[in-house]
N, C-alpha and C positions, 0 to 999 in steps of 0.2 A: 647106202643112202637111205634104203627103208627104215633102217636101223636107227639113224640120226633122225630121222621123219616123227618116227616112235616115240624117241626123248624127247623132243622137241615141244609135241604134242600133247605129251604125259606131264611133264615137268613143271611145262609153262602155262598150264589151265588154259589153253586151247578153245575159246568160248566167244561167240557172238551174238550179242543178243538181237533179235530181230523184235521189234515194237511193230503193232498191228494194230488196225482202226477198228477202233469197239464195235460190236454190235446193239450194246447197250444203249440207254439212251438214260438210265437212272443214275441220279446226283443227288448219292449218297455222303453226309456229312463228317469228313473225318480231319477236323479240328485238333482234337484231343489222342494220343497218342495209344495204339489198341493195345492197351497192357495187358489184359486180359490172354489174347491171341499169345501175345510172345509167353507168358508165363504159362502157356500151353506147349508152346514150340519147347521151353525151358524143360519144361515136365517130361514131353517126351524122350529123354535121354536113359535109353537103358541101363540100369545098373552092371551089366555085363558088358559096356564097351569099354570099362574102368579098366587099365590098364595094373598091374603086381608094382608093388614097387620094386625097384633094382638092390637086392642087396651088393655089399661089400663095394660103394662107392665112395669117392673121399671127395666133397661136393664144396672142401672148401675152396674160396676163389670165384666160385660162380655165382657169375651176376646175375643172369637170368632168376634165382631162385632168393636172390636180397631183398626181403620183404623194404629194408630202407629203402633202396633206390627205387624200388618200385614207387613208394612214397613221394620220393620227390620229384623222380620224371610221370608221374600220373600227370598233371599239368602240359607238361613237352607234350606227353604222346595225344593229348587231345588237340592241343591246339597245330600239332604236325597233318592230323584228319582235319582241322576246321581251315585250313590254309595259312595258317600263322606261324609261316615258318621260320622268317626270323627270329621269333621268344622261341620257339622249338629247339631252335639248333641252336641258340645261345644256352641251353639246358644243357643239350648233348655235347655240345664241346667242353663244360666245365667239367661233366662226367669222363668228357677223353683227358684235361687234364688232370685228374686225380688217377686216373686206370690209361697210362700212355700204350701200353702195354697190352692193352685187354682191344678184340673184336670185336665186344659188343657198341663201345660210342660209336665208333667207324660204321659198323654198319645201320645207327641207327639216321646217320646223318646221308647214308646212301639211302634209307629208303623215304628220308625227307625229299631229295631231289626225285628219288620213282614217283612218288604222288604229283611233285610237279607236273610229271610230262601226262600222270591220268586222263585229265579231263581233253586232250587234243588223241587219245587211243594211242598214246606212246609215240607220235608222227612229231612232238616238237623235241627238234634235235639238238637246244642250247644247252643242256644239262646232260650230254651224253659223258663228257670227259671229266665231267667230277662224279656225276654218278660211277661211273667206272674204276676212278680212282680210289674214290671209297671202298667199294666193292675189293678191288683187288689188295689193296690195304688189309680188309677186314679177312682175306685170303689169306694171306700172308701171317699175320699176328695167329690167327686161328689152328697155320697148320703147324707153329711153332709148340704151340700148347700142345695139341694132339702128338705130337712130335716126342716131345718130354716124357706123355702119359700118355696110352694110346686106351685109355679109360676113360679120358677126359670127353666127355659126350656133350658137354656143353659146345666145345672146341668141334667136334663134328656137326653139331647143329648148325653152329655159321660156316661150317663151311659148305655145309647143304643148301644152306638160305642164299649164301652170297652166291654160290657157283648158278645157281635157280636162278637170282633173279638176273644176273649177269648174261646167264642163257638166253633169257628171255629178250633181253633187250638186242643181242647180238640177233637174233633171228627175226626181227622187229627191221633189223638195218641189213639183214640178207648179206651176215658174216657168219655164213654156215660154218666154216671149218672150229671156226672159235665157239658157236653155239653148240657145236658138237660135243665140243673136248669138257665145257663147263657142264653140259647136261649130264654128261658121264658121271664126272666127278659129283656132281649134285643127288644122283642115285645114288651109285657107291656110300657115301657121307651121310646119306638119309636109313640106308640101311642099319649102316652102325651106331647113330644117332636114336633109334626108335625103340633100345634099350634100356632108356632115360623115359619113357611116355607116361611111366609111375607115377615119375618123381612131379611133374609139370606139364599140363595142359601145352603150353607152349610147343612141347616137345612134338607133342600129338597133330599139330597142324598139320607137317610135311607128309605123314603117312597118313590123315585123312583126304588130302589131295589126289596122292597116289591110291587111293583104296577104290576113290568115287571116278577118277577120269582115267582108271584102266580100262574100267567096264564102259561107260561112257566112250573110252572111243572103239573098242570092240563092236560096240552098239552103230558107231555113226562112220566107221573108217573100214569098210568090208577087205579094203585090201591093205588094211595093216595087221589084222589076225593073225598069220603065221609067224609074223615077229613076237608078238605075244608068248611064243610058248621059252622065247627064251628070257623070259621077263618071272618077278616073284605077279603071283595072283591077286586082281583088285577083289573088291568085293562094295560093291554100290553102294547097297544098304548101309555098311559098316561105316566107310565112307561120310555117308551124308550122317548117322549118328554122329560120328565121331568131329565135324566140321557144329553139328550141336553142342556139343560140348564144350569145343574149344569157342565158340561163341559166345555162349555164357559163362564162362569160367577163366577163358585167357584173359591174362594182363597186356602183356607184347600183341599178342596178335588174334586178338578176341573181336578188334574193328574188320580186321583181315579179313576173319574166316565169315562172319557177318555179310563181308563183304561178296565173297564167292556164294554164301547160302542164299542170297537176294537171288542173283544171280539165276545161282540153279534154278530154283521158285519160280521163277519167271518165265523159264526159258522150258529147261528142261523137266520140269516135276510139273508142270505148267497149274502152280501154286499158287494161287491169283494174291489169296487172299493172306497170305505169309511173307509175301513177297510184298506187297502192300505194305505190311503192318514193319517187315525190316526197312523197308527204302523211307515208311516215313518217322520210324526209331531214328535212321541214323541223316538223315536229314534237317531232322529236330536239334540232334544233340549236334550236328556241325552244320550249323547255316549258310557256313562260307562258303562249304563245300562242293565246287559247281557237279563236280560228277553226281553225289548223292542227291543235290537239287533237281538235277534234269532228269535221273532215274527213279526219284519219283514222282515229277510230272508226265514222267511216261505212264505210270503204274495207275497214276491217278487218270488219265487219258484212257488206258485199255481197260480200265476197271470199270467207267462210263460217271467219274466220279468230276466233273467237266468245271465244276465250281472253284476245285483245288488245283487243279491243271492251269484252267486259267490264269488263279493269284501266280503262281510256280511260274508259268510264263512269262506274266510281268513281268516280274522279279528278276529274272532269268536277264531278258532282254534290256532292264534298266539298267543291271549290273553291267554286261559287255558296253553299254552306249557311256558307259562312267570308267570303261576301263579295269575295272576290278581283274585284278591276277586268277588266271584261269579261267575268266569266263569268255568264249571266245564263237569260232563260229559254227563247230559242232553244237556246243551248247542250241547255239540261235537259231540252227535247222530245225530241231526239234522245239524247241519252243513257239516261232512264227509258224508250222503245220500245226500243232495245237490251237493257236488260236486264230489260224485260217478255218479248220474244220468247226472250231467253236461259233463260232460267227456266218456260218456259210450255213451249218443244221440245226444251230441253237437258238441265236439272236436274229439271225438272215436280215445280220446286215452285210451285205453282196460285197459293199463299198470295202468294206476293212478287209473282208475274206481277202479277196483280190491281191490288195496290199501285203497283207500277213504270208500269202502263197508265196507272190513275189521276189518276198524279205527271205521267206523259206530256199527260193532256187538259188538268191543271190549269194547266201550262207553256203550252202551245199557245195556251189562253184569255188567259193572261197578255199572250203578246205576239201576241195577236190575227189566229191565224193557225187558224182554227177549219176551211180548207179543206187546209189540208196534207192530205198521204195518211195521215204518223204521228199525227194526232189520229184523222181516222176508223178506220184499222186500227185502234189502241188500241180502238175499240168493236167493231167485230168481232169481236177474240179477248178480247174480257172477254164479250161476247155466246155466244161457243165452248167457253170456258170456263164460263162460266153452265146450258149446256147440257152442258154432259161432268159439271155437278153434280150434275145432273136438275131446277136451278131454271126451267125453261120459263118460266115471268111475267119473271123478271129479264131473261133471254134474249130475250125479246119487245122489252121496255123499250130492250135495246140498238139492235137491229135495227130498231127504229122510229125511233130517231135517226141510225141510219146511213143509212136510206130518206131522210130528210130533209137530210143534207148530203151523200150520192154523186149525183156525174153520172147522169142517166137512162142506162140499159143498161150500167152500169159492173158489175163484176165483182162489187163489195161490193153494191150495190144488186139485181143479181139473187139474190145468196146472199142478202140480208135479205129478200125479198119470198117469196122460195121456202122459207123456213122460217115466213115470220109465216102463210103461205096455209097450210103444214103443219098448222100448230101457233093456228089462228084460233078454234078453240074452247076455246080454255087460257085461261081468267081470271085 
């Protein structure tokens, strides 16, 4: 079970970002998109993570490496990140029918439905059964290839990619035995796939994954360590060059690895300002994009950048009130704490804070995430506000629901306990 625990966690970037209230209070203008920054991030790529190229391989056939179609699915693959999926998968299905045969349409039309489910954290479950289907399609075709020619490294790529993200989602719906059996297969395939990292950037994603979140969970998972020795060795560093690279240089999955380097930035390398300059790169370049929208009104929120956060929250919030595909009530917890906090320390107007907290618990409930930090905060400063009114009862009210969903000795839970013992004979 350790063992499966290990894949699991390794395979399927394993990662949650926790957003925190600034301590900032500076609003800083970032309008214009930091080029400068990224063409720094860009720079930093050592010439030694360049992978040899593979002699004596016979690369015809391989689509990954067709500067054409590269050409003509550029188009698809953007608008698949801007949420324009049906011109995306009208792209990708032509490409299946000219290559009936080939894994690569199949699974670019599975990872059209994985972005679907992004912006709800993979919980909206209508797109499981075609996502799937793809997926094990792109399974099937892929190990025909390898099958033929067990040189075919493109044919292991998908089958690394498909088994991964197949994993991913089986352990998402707590169908362990099957996320077991796909992670396996996804290592294996990644192994013999990473022979190819010469030839194509693309190649390079899967083993920068695995190079950065061996270490990473060595780092954060003390009792997964001993599994570890029966695993090849990450290397963090390497890793997060290598997720540089395929950044700036991948075609297929240069949004991807962007996508995880935000990520890291934010979270783990606690890279304010990289992290910043990607969420609002790729938020630029896909407007529709609710995931990339609300993670950088978060960036823009803990960066203390309160102007940008703001517009991002509107936005955010006019989109779900219109309906817009993907924008939903994850989105709207974080957006309504945004500009409950903006309004409560910025504008103090009390009136809106209120409201926006409210909007914030009532989202929270919705997508049933009643332990987040932004639903219990929202009680707090409705509870602080309650008490800046002089309503003490109201104030109590708060503060006793916040004692009931904070961690024992947590910060909120001592602030509710040391006002309600204040204030215990207020009726």
């Amino acid at each position: 079970m350790k063992k499966t625990l290990f894949l699991l966690l390794l395979l399927l970037g394993f990662f949650h970002a926790k957003a925190q209230v600034p301590d900032s209070t500076r609003q800083d203008s970032t309008k214009q998109i930091d080029q400068k920054l990224l063409d720094s991030l860009q720079a930093s790529i050592l010439l030694d993570s360049v992978e040899i190229v593979p002699q004596a391989l016979n690369i015809k056939g391989w689509l990954l490496l067709n500067e054409t179609i590269m050409d003509e699915l550029s188009g698809a693959v953007d608008n698949m990140y801007n949420f324009k999926f049906e011109k995306a998968e009208r792209q990708f299905k032509s490409l299946r029918r000219r290559y009936p045969s080939h894994p690569m349409p199949y699974f670019l039309l599975g990872l059209s439905n994985w972005w679907k489910m992004v912006p709800s954290n993979i919980n909206d479950t209508r797109f499981d059964e075609v996502f799937l289907a793809y997926m094990d399609t792109t399974i099937t075709l892929a190990e025909d290839l390898y099958d033929k020619d067990n040189k075919n490294l493109e044919a292991a790529f998908f089958l690394s990619a498909a088994n991964g993200f197949g994993a991913r989602l089986h352990s998402e719906r707590k169908n362990w035995r099957k996320a077991a059996i796909m992670s396996k297969e996804a290592l294996e395939y990644l192994q013999k796939s990473r022979k190819a990292n010469g030839l194509s950037d693309e190649f390079l994603f899967g083993e920068a994954l695995f190079n950065y979140y061996a270490v990473w969970i060595h780092e954060h998972y003390p009792l997964l360590r001993p599994v570890l020795f029966f695993f090849p060795k990450g290397n963090k560093k390497l890793g997060l060059q290598q997720l540089q690279q395929v950044a700036f240089n991948g075609f297929y999955t240069g949004t991807e690895a962007k996508f995880f380097l935000m990520k890291i930035y934010a979270n783990d390398s606690r890279n304010g300002s990289a992290a910043m300059a990607l969420s609002q790169y790729l938020a630029s370049t896909y407007p529709d994009n609710p995931y990339f929208q609300r993670f950088y009104a978060r960036m823009a929120f803990s960066e203390g950048n309160f102007g940008v956060a703001e517009q991002l929250s509107l936005q955010i919030l006019e989109k779900i009130n219109q309906k817009v595909f993907g924008y939903e009530a994850i989105s709207g917890r974080y957006a309504s704490f945004f500009l409950g906090y903006i309004h409560q320390h910025r504008t103090r107007d009390l009136a809106k804070a209120k409201a926006y907290y409210q909007q914030c618990i009532s989202f929270a409930e919705q997508s049933g995430e009643k332990e987040s930090g932004y639903y219990i905060s929202s009680f707090v400063n409705l509870a602080r506000i309650s008490d800046k009114e002089k309503n003490v009862k109201q104030a109590k009210q708060y503060y006793e629901t916040v004692v009931k969903l904070s961690d024992s000795k947590s910060a909120s839970e001592k602030e509710a306990r040391a006002y309600l013992r204040k204030n215990r004979k207020v009726k």
